[in-house]
N, C-alpha and C positions, 0 to 999 in steps of 0.2 A: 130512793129506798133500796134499790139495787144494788149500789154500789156502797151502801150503809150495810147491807148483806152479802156481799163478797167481802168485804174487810170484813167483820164477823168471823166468816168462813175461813180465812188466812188467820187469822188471832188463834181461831180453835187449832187447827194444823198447826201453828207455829204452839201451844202448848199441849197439844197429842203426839209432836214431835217431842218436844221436850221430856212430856211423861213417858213415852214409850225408851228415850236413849237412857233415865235414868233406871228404868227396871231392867233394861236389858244390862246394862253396867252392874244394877247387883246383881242380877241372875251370874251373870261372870264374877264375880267379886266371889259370891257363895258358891260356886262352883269350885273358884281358885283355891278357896278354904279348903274344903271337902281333899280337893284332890291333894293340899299341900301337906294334909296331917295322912293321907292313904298311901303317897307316893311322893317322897321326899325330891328326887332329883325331877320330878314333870314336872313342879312346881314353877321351874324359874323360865321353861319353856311359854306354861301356862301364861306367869307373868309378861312375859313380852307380849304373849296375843293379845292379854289383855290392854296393855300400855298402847298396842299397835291400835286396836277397835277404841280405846276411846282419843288416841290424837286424831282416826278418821271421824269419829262422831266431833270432833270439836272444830276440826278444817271444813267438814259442812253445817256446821252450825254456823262459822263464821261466814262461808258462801253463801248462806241462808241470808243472814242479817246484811250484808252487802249489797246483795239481788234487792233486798226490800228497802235498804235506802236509798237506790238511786232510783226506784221506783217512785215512793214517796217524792223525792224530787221535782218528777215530774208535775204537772199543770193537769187539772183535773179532767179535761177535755182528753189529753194524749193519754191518761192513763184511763180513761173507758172504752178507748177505741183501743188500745191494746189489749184491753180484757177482752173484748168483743173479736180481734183477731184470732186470739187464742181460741177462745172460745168455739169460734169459727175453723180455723187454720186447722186443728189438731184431729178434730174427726173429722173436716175434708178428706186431709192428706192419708189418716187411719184405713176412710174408707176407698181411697182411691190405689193405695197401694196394694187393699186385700183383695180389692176387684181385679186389680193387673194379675196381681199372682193370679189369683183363681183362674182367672182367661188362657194367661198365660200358659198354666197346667192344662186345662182342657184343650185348648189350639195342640201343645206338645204329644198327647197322649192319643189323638185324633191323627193327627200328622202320623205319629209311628205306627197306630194301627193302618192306618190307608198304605204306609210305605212297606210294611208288612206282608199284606195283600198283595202288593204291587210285586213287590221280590220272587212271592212265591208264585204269582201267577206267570213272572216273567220266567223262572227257573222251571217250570214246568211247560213252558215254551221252548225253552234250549231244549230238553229233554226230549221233548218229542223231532227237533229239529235232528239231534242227532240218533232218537230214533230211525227217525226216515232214513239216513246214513246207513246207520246198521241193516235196515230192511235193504233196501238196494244193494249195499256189498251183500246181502244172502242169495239178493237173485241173481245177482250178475257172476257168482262164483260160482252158482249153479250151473251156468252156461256149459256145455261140452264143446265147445268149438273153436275154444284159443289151440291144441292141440293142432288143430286142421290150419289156422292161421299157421302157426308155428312152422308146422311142415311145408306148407306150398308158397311160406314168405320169400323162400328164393327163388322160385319160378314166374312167383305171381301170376299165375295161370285165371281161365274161367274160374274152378274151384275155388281160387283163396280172393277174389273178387266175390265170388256168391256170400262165403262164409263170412270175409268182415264185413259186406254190407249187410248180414241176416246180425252180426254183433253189433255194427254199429247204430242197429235200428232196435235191437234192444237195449243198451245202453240209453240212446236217449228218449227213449221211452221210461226207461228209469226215472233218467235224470226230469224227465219233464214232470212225471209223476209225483213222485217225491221229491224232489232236489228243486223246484224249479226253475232248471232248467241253467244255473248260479253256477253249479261245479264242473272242475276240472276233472274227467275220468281218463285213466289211463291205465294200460298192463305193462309192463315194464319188468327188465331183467335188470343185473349190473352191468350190461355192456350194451343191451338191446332193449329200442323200444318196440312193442308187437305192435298194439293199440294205443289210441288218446285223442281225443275231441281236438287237441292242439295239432299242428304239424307239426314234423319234426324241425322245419329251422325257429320255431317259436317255441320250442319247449329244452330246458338243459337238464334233459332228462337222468344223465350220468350225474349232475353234479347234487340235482334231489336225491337219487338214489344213495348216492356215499354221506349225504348230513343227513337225512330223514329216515330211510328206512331201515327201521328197529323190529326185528320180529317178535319180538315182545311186547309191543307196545300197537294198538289200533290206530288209536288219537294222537297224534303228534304235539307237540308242541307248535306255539306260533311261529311260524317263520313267514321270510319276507319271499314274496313269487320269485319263480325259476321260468315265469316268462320272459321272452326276453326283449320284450315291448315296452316293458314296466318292470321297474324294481321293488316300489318302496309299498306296495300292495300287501297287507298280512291274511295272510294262511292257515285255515288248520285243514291237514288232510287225515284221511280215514283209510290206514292202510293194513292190509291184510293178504298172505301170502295163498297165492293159488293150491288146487291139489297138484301133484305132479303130475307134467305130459312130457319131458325131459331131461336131461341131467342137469340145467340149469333150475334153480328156483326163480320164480315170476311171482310178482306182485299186483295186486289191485290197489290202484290211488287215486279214491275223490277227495280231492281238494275243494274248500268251500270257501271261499272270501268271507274277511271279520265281518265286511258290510252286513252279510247276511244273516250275523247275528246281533250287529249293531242293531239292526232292525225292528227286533225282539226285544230291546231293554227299555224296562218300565221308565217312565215321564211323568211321575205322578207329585213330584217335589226333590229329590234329591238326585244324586248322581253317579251308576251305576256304574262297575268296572268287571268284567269275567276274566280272570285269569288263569293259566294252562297250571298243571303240576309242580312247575319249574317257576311259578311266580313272575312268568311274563305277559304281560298284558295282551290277550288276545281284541278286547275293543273296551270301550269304555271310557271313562276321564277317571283321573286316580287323582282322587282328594288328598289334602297334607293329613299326616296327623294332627290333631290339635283339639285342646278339648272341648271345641265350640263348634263341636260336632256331632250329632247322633250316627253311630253304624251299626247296621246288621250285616250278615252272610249267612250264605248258606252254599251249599256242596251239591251238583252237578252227576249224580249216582253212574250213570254210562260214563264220561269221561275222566273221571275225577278232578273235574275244574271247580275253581270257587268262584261264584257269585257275589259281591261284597256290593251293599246300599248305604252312602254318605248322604246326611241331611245338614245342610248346611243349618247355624240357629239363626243366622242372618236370612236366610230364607222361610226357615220356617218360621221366626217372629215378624215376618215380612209385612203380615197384615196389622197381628198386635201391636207392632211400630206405629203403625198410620194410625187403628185407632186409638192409640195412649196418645199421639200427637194429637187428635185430634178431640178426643175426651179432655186433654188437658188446657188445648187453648179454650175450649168452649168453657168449659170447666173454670179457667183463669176468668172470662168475659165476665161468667155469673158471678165467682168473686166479689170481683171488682165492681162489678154493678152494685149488688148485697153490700159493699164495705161503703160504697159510693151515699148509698140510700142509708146505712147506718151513721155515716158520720154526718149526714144532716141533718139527718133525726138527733142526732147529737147537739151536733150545733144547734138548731133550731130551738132544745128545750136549756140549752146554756146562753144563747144570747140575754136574754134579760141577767142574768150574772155578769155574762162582758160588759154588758150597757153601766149595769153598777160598779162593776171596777173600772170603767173606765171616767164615771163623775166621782167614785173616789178618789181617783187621781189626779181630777183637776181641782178638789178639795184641798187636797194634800199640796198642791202647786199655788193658794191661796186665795181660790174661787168659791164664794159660798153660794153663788149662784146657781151651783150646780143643784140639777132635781133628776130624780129618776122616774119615769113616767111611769103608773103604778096600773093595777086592773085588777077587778072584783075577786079576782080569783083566790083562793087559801092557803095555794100550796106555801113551801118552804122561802122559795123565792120573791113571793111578791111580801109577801109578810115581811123580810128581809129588808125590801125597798123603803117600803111604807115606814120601818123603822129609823132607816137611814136618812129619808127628807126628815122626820121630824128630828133627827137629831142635826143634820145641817141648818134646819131653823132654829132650833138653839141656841149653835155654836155662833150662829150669824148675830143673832140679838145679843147674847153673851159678849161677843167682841166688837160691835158698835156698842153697847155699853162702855168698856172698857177704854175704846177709844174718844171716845167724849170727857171718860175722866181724864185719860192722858194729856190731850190736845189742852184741857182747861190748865193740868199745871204744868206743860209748858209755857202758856202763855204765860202765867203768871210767873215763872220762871224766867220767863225773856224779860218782861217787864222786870224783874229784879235785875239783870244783866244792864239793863238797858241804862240803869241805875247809877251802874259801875263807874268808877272812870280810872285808869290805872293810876296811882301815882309817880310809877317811876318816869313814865310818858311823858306826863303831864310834867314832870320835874325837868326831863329833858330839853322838850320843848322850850319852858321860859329860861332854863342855861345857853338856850341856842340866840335867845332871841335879846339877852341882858349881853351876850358876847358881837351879834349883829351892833348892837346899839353902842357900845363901846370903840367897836373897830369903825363901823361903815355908817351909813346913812339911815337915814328915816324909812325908805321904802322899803326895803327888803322888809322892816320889822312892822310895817303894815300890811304887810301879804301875806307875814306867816303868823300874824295874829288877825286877820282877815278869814285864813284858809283854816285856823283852827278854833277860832267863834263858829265858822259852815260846822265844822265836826262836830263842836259840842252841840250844836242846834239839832243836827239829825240824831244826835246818839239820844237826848234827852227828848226827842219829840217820841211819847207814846199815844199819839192817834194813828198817823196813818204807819201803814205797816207795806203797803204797795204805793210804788212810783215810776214815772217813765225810765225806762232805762238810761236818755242825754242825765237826765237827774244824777242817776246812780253814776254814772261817767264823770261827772264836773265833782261829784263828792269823792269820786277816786282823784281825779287832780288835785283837789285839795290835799290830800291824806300826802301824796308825790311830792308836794312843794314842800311843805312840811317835812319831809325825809330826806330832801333834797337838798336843806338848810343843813340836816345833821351830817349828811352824806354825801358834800357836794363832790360832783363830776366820778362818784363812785355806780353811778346806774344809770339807768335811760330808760325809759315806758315808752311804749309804741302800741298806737292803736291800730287795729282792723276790724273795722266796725262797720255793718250795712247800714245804712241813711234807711232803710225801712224799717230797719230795728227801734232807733232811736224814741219813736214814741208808744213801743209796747212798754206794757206794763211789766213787772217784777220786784219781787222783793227787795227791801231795801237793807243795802249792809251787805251783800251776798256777795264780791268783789273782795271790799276789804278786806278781810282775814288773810282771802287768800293772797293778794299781793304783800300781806304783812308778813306772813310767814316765809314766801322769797327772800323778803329782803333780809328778817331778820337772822334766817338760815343758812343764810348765803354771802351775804355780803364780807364777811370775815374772811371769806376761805376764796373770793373771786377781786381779781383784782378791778375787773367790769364785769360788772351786771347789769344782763342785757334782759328786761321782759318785755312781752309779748300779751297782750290783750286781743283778742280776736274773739265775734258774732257772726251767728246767720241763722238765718230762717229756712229749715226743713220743713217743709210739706209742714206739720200745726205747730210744729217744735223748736222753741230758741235754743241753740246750741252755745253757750260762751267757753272762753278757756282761757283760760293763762299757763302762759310755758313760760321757763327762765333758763337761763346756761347756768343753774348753779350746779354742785357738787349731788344732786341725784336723789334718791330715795332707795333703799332695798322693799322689796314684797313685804317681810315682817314692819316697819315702819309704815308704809302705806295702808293695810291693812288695819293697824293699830290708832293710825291718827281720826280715823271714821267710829272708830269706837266712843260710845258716851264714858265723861269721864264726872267724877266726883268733885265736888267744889275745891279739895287739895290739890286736886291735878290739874287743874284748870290755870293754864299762863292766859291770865286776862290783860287784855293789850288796850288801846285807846279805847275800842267800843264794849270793850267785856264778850266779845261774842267772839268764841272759836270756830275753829271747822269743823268738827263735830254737830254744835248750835247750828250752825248752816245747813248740814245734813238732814239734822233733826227738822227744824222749820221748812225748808224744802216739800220733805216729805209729808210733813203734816200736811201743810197748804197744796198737795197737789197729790199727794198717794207714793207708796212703796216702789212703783215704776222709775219714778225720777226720785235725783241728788246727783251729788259728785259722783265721777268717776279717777282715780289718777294711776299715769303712768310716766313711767322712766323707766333706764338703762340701767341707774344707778349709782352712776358715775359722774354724769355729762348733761342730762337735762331732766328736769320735772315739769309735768302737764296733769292740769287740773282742768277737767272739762263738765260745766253743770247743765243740763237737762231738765228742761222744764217746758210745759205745754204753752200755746200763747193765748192769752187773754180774750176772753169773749165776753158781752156784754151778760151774761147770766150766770156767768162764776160770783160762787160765793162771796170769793175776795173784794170782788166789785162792787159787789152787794152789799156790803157789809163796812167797806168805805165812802159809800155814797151816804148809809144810814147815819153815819159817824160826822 
């Protein structure tokens, strides 16, 4: 009833399609009108849109009708379980992609708030960091007693021993306080160093002085150490020029390793970089550009440095990765499970349909035997069944009917045959035997009117209808000599015959024809003709055959001579009985299963080989010759 309601459902669509492409066509058509008597030259623009919208509605109309033939095509099974997919499949997937998105959005929007936070809390850490900077150069400029250095540096006396260790003891007081304890402090000239935490052979204090110090400038730029222990170490110092105690100008310079602001850079998902004025990296990893990236910045108010935060989307989809991988396998599992448990359910209420197409087919293959096991039940299906045995018991009593009348007139058909006797044969035969008796002796003309009194005996005898096969053998000898008077030294018979054979039963006559037809077929066109009689017992089955070396049969010929023919077409030969007649009685006495079979090349040899069951004491046949 479902699937009587989805077709339904596709019929309406396919004519709600149809009604809505034809209004929306004249909607355009009356439109076209309108505008082609209001505006002469839009007209033909019009016309093309319009010509364009209906070759589109007619290219999907025809994609339409396409889709649903080869739908239709399919087997009623595949085409429920793809409704049932779709069905399925479409708001899965609907709803599986709005969930991604939506996660998607919230993970993204979460991630940038937190890196946000992160930015600003981290920037507001530099800030104080180089606050601390600024505080220490305010106290250490404060100092009065680089002056007193300055003066007693070339005596180096008690005094300028008291005075830089009272500087150097505030210095790193400083430095431990605020700084700690990380920077490099130093006072310095262009040619002189006064002070510096460093010694003088560990610091190249002349060659900072000529790259670095800018009296304009506090915050320097990154650069690489001026120790001379280490190179590749980056720098930012904080330099600021003393008041004057000499005619030289002297400088303050703490220097702070990047570490110590590496130190400070937020970890909270993406990848922080601070850079000086000058767009050099003072620490940080510097992301590529690229747009599968979130970034912020922000600006560093004391130094004028920029703070720049890179969020990778590989990072930060990092988790929604796993679980769409993991929503999707599990997701696929139920699926598949759902599709698994649907098409059972499928199958299960269509096997009783298979069970019946599949004894219609062996109806249809010429089994009336077939039934389809039926049950109380009402629905469509078994009602169907129930219809179907009773019309195979019909068809079954309808054609044994039928068959009973057949079987009666051929009998009485063969019995008319049997009747027969050729007279060109017959006319042959006594020219063979009045030319014997003129040229030669007595015997030959009593062997070949010996072997053709057997012939007439078995043609004219209508009782039995089965005999041993030696029987049927000695009545082909006979038929042989007989042809062999007309034909002499133009053929040869040879037998291959099982001794077990010999006293099965078989129709009689079933041989004849076909050795008649060799020779009459053949013997014209072969200067030797050689045949071949050969038996044997298959598992319940007599096999006979006759092959000759004549000139062949084509497929159309073969085919044709199995055909029943009408009394005109009939070349009746000594016994009136064709190959055909043989066919035909074959099958009556034994079923559709057996008769002839033949083959050839076409050229070079013909084989006729008949099939027939072997005799047991409860066949018909036997039955019905005992009665007789």
């Amino acid at each position: 009833m479902h699937l009587y309601s989805i077709g339904n459902f596709f019929c309406k669509m396919v004519i709600f399609y149809a009604f809505f492409k034809e209004a929306f066509l004249s909607c355009l058509f009356l439109l076209y009108t309108l505008c082609k008597h209001l505006w002469g030259n839009f007209s033909e623009n019009l016309n093309e849109v319009y010509k364009k919208a209906e070759v589109r509605c007619d290219l999907m109309e025809r994609r339409f009708i396409m889709m649903k033939q080869t739908f239709m095509k399919l087997n009623l099974s595949c085409r429920l379980f793809l409704i049932i997919i779709v069905l399925f499949l479409i708001p899965y997937l609907s709803l599986f992609s709005w969930a991604y998105r939506k996660a998607e959005i919230i993970i993204r929007t979460k991630a940038q708030s937190l890196e946000k936070e992160n930015l600003s809390q981290t920037r507001n850490d530099i800030e104080n960091l180089c606050l601390n900077i600024a505080k220490a150069s305010d106290y250490l400029i404060s100092l009065d007693h680089y002056g007193v250095l300055y003066r007693e540096s070339e005596q180096k006396g008690y005094a300028y021993l008291k005075c830089w260790q009272y500087v150097d003891e505030q210095i790193q007081n400083a430095n431990n306080a605020l700084l700690n304890s990380s920077a490099d402090i130093s006072v310095l000239s262009k040619d002189r160093l006064l002070y510096s935490t460093l010694s003088y052979q560990k610091f190249r204090y002349q060659d900072f002085f000529r790259e670095q110090v800018v009296s304009t400038t506090y915050f320097s730029n990154a650069h690489k150490s001026y120790r001379n222990f280490e190179n590749d170490q980056t720098f930012i110092s904080y330099i600021r020029e003393l008041p004057s105690f000499c005619s030289q100008s002297y400088y303050l310079v703490i220097s702070i390793p990047a570490n110590n602001f590496s130190k400070l850079l937020g970890t909270a998902a993406g990848t922080m970089e601070l850079t000086d004025s000058a767009g050099n990296t003072i620490c940080g990893v510097r992301s590529p550009q690229n747009n599968e990236s979130f970034r912020e910045e922000t600006s560093i108010s004391l130094s004028g440095w920029k703070l720049e935060d890179t969020i990778s989307t590989d990072f930060l989809y990092r988790d929604i990765y796993q679980l769409r991988l993991f929503t999707f396998a599990v997701s696929l599992v139920l699926l598949m499970a759902c599709l698994l448990v649907t098409f059972s359910a499928i199958y299960a209420q269509l096997r009783p349909l298979l069970k019946l197409k599949e004894q219609m087919e062996l109806v249809m293959s010429g089994n009336l035997n077939a039934e389809v096991a039926t049950t109380n039940s009402r629905d469509e299906i078994s009602s169907l069944s129930r219809t179907f045995n009773n019309m195979v018991n019909e068809i079954s009593h309808l054609i044994n009917e039928i068959q009973v009348t057949q079987k009666r007139e051929s009998e009485l058909r063969f019995e008319m045959l049997l009747a027969q006797i050729n007279p060109h044969f017959l006319f042959n035969t006594l020219n063979s035997i009045k030319w014997m008796s003129v040229v030669s002796g007595t015997d030959h003309i009593t062997t070949t009117i010996t072997s053709l009194g057997r012939l007439l005996e078995i043609s004219m005898n209508k009782v039995n209808d089965v005999l041993p096969l030696g029987e049927e053998l000695e009545n082909i000898r006979s038929y042989i000599q007989i042809q062999q008077v007309r034909y002499p030294g133009r053929f040869d018979v040879f037998y291959h015959i099982d001794d077990s054979l010999l006293d099965c039963r078989t129709l009689k006559l079933i041989l004849q024809p076909l050795v008649e037809n060799s020779i009459l077929h053949n013997i014209e066109h072969r200067d030797y003709l050689s045949i071949d009689i050969s038996g044997k017992l298959s598992e319940d089955l007599i096999i006979l055959c006759v092959k000759d070396n004549g000139t062949g049969m084509t497929k159309e010929q073969m085919e044709q001579i199995l055909k029943p023919k009408t009394h005109a077409e009939k070349g009746y030969v000594f016994s009136g009985l064709g190959v055909c007649n043989v066919e035909e009685r074959i099958r009556l006495a034994y079923g559709p299963d057996y008769g002839l079979e033949y083959n050839s090349d076409g050229y070079s040899y013909t084989e006729v080989t008949i099939t027939f069951p072997r005799h047991q004491k409860s066949d018909p046949l036997l039955q019905k010759e005992a009665k007789q």
